[in-house]
C-alpha positions in Angstrom: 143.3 33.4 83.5 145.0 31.9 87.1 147.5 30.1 85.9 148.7 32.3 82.8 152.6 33.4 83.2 153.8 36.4 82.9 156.0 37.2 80.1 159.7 38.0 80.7 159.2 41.8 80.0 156.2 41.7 82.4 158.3 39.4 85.0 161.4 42.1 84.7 158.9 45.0 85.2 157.4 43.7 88.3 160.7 43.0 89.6 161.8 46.4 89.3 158.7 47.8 90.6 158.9 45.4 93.8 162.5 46.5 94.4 161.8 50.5 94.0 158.3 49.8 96.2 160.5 47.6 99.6 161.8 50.6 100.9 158.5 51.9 101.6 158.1 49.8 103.6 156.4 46.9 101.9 157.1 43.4 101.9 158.8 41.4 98.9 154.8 39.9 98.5 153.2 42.9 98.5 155.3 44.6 96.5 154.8 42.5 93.9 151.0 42.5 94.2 151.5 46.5 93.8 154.0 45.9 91.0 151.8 43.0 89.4 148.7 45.6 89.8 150.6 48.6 88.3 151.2 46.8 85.1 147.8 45.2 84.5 145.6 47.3 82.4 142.5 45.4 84.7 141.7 44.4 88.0 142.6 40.7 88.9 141.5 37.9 91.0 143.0 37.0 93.6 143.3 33.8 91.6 145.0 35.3 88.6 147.4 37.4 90.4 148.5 34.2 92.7 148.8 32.3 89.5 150.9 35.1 87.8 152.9 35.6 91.0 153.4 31.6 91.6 152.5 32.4 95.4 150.0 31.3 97.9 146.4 32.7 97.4 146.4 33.4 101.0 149.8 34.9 100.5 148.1 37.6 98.1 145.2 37.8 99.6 146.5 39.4 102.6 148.7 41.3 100.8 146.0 42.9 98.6 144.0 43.9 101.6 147.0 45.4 103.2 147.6 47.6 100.2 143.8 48.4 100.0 144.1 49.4 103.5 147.4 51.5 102.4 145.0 53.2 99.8 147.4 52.0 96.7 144.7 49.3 95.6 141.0 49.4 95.4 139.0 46.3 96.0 136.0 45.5 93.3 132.7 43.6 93.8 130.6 41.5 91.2 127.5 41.5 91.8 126.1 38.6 92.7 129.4 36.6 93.0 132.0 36.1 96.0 134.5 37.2 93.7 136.9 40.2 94.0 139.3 42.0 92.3 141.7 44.0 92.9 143.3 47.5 90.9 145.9 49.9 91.1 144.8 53.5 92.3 146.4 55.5 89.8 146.5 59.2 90.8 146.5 60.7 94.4 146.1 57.5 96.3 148.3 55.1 98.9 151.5 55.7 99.6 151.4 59.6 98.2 148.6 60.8 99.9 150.4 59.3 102.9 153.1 61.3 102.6 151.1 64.8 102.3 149.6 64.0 105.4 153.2 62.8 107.1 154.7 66.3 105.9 152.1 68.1 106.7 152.0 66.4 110.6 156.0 67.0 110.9 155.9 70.7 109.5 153.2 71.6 112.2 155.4 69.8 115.2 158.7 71.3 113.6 156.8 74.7 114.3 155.5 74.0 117.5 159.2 72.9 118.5 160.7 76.0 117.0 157.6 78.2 119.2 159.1 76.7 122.1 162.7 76.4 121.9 164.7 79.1 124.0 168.2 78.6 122.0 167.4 81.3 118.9 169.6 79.2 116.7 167.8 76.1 117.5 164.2 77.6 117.0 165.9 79.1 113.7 166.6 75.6 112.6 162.9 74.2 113.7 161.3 76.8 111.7 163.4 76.7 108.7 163.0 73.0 108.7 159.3 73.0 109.4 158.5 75.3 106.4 160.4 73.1 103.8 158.3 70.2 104.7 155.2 72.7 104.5 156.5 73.9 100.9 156.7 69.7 99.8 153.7 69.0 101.2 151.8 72.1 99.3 153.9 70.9 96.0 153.0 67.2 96.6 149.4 68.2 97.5 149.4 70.3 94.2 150.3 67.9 92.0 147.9 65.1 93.1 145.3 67.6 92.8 144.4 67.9 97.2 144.6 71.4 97.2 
């Protein structure tokens, strides 16, 4: 249903949500796409989640692709139709499996620095640094089930 408003719980949620998800680096609209997504039980229109929202269509339209493209939101066809929809990916996905990767990127160069650093302190440092973002990324990894 486009136009149907959100209720003041449901407003207050997504508010939340969108003010944890901006330092991530998202924008205030997609933000609240993710937020809007994470409390829907279904996927919605780009319609329904403009009218829920009270933004553009284009506005959210963009912003669902970007967070598609982010892996947080998964895009769904009907067949037949033009239509799309949009969901939350619930375990594993977007911004998390992001991270395993980033931790898993700055552990190896923290090692590589630490393998070529003269100082023995500095090295020391590298290393030490390197295998704590190694450790998070095998916990992270763990729990989302990437082993």
């Amino acid at each position: 249903m486009p136009g149907e408003a959100l209720s003041g719980e449901e407003r207050r949620m997504i508010d939340e949500l969108a003010q944890a998800l901006m330092p991530m680096g998202l924008t205030p609209i997609e933000a609240r796409v993710q937020a809007l997504l994470t409390i829907s039980l279904e996927p919605l229109t780009l319609d329904a989640m403009a009218g829920k929202l009270r933004v553009a269509k284009s506005s959210v339209s963009v912003a669902a692709r970007e967070l598609e493209r982010h892996g947080a939101a998964e895009r769904f066809t009907e067949r037949g139709s033009k239509r799309i929809r949009y969901g939350i990916v619930t375990h594993g996905g977007g911004f998390l499996a992001a991270q395993v990767e980033f931790l898993g990127t700055m552990g190896a160069l923290l090692h590589r620095l630490a393998a070529g650093s003269a100082q023995d302190a500095t090295s020391a440092r590298l290393l030490d640094m390197g295998n704590f973002h190694l450790r998070v990324r095998d916990a992270l990894a763990g729990a989302l089930g990437h082993r």
